[in-house]
C-alpha positions in Angstrom: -38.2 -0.3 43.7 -41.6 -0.1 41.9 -42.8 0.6 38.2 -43.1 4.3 39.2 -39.4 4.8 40.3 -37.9 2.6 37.6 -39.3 5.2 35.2 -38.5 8.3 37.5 -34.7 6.7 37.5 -34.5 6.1 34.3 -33.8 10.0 32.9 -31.4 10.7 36.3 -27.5 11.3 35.6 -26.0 8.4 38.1 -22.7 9.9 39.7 -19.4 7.8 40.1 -19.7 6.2 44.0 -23.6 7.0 43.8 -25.3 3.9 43.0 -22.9 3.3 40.2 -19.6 1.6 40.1 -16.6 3.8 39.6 -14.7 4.0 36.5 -11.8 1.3 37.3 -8.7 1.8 38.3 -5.2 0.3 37.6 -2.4 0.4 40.5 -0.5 3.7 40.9 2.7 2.2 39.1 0.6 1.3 36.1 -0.9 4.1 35.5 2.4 6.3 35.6 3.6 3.7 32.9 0.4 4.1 30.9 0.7 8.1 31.0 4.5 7.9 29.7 6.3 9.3 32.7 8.6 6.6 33.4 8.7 2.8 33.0 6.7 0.6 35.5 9.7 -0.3 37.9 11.0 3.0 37.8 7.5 4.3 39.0 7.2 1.2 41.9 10.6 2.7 43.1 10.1 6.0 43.8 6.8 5.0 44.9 8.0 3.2 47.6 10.7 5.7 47.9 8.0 8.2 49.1 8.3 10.4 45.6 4.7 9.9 44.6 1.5 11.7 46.5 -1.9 10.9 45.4 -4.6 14.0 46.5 -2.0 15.6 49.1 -1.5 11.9 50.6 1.6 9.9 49.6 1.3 6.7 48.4 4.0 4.1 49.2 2.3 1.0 47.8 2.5 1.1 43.9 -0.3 -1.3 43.7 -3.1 1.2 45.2 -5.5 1.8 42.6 -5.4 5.4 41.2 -7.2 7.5 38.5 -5.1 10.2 36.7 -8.3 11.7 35.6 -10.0 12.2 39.0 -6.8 12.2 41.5 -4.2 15.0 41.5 -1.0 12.5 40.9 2.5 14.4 42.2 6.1 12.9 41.5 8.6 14.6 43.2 5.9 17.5 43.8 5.5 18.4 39.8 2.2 17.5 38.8 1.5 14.3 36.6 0.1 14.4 33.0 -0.1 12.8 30.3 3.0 13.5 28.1 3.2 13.1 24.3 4.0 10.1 22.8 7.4 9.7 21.1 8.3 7.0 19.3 11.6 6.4 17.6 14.2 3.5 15.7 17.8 3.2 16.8 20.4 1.0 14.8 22.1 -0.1 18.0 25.6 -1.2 17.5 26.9 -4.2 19.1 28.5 -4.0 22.4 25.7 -1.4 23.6 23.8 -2.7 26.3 19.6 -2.0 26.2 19.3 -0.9 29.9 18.9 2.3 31.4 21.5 2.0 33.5 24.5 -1.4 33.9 25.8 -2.3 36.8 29.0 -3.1 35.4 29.4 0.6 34.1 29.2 -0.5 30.5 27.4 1.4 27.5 23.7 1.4 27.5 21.6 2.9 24.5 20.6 5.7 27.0 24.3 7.3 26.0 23.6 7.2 22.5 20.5 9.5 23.5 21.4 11.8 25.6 21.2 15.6 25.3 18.6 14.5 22.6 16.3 16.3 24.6 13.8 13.3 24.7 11.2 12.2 27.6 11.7 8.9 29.1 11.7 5.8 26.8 11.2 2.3 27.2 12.8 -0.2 24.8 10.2 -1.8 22.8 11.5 -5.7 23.0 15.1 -6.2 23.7 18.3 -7.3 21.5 21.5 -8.5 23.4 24.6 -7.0 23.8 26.5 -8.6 21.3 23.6 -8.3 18.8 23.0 -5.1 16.7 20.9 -3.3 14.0 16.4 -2.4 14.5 15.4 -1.1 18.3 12.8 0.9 18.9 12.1 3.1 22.0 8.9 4.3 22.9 6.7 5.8 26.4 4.0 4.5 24.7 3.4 1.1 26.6 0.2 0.1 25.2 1.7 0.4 21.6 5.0 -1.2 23.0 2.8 -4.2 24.1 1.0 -4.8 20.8 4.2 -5.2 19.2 6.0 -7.7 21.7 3.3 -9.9 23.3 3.7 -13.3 21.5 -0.1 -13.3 20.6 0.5 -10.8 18.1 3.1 -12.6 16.0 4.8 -9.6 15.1 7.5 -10.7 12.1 11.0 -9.8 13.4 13.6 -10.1 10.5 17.2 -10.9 11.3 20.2 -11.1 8.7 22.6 -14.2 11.0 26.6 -14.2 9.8 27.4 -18.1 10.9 30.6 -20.0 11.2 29.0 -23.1 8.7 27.8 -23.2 5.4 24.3 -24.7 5.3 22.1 -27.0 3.0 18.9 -27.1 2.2 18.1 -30.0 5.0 19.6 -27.2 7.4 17.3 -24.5 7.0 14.2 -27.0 7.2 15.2 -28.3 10.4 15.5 -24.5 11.8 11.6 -23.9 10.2 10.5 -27.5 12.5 12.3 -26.2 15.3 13.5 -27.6 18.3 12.9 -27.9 22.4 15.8 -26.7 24.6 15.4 -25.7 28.4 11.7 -26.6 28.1 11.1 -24.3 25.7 10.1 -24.9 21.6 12.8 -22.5 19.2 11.4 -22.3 15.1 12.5 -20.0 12.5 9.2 -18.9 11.3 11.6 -18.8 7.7 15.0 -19.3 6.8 17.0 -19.0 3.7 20.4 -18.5 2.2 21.3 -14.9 1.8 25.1 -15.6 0.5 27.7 -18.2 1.0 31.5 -18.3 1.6 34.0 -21.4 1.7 33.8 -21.0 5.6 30.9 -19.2 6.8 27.5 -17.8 5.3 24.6 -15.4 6.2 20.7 -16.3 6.8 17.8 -14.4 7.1 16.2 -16.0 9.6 12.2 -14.6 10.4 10.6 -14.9 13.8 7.3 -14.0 14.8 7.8 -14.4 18.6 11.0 -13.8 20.7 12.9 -15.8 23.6 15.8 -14.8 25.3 18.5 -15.9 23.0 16.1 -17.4 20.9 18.1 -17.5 17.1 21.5 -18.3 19.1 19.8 -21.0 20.9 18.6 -22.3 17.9 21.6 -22.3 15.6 23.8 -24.1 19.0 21.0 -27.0 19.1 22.1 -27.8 15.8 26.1 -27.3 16.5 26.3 -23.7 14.5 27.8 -20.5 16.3 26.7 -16.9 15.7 29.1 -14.5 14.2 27.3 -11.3 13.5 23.3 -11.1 14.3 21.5 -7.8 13.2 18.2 -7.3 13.7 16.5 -5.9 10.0 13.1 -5.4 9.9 9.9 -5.3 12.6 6.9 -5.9 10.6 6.8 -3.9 7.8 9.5 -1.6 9.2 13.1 -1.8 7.8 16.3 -0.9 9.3 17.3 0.9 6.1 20.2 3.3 5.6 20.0 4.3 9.1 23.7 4.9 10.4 25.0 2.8 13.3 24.6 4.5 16.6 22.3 6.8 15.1 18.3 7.5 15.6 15.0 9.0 14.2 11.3 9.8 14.6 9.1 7.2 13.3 6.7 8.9 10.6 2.8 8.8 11.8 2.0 6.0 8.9 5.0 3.7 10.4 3.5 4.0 13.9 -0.1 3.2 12.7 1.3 0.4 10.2 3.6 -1.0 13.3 0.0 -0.9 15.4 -2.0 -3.3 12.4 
């Protein structure tokens, strides 16, 4: 190209595919998780179930790179858009299982929605069945990431019933941590709530999350969990919401959640 085109170039509009690279594109599954419309492996299923067309043509591989903004995306023939975001806390009681659906027919969260009228939500992060108290639920999954990838260090704040009665030299060794199944376990804090003759409850802090990771903690060290409720996520608390029950998050607790 010479001098005389560079400048002639310079004041053109470059088209997308016209001498400039496209605007990139995530897989087809992605990017029906990133508008809200269903989780990730929901969307890779009835992709390859043949529910999902992309420009009149369906798409049965979920990893085909897509662009809601330029492709006319159908699921199940209704067009795909962006939906709102909804974000909400639950105080999950124990015994509810955080699945959409259990394959041993037992209660999920899901039942404690439904006929809320609510789009599809994901659980942000998980609690167990036998453990209870903060879950949120969101179709938001770039928020939902922020909060539970492990570089973020979110604070997750647990009040732990225990079948032992600690000391001091107890709750240090929980703070050093220790490696089970390959894996390092630390209390990023732990202190004494109350105390009984048989059995006391911590609030224990963690700022990343294993599977298990409080239980497996307290069994390294020959303690077993009685209760575990989940209190706090950042600078959210649990509060006087009921067991079972649910709200909206206020705009200022989404925004604080996202710092």
């Amino acid at each position: 190209m010479t001098g005389m085109d560079r400048k002639q170039g310079q004041g053109r509009r470059i088209t997308p595919g016209r001498g400039a690279a496209a605007a990139p594109k995530h897989g087809l599954a992605r990017v029906l998780s990133k508008l809200g419309v269903c989780s990730r492996s929901r969307a890779e299923k009835a992709i390859r179930e043949g529910r999902v067309s992309v420009d009149g043509r369906v798409v049965l591989d979920p990893e085909r790179p897509a662009d809601a903004a330029r492709q006319r995306i159908l699921l199940d023939g209704a067009p795909v858009s962006e939906t709102q975001r909804v974000y909400i806390i639950l105080n999950k009681p124990r015994g509810i299982v955080v699945s959409a659906a259990d394959e041993r027919g037992r209660d999920t969260v899901y039942d404690l929605l439904k006929d809320a009228g609510l789009p599809w939500l994901g659980p942000v992060g998980r609690l167990d069945k036998a453990s209870e108290g903060l879950l949120l639920l969101s179709n938001d999954s770039a928020w939902a990431a922020r909060l539970t990838e492990p570089r973020h260090h979110v604070d997750k704040t647990y009040h732990v019933q225990i079948d032992a009665v600690p000391d001091a030299a107890l709750l240090e060794q929980l703070a050093l941590g220790v490696v089970d199944e390959g894996e390092r376990l630390a209390a990023k804090q732990a202190t004494l709530l109350r105390a009984g003759e048989k059995n006391a409850w911590l609030e224990i802090v963690l700022d990343e999350g294993r599977n298990r990771h409080i239980r497996r903690l307290l069994e390294a060290h020959g303690i077993g969990v009685l209760r575990l409720i989940r209190v706090a996520i950042g600078t959210l608390p649990l509060g006087e919401l009921a067991k079972g029950r649910w709200r909206h998050l206020r705009p200022e607790e989404v925004a604080a959640l996202s710092r």
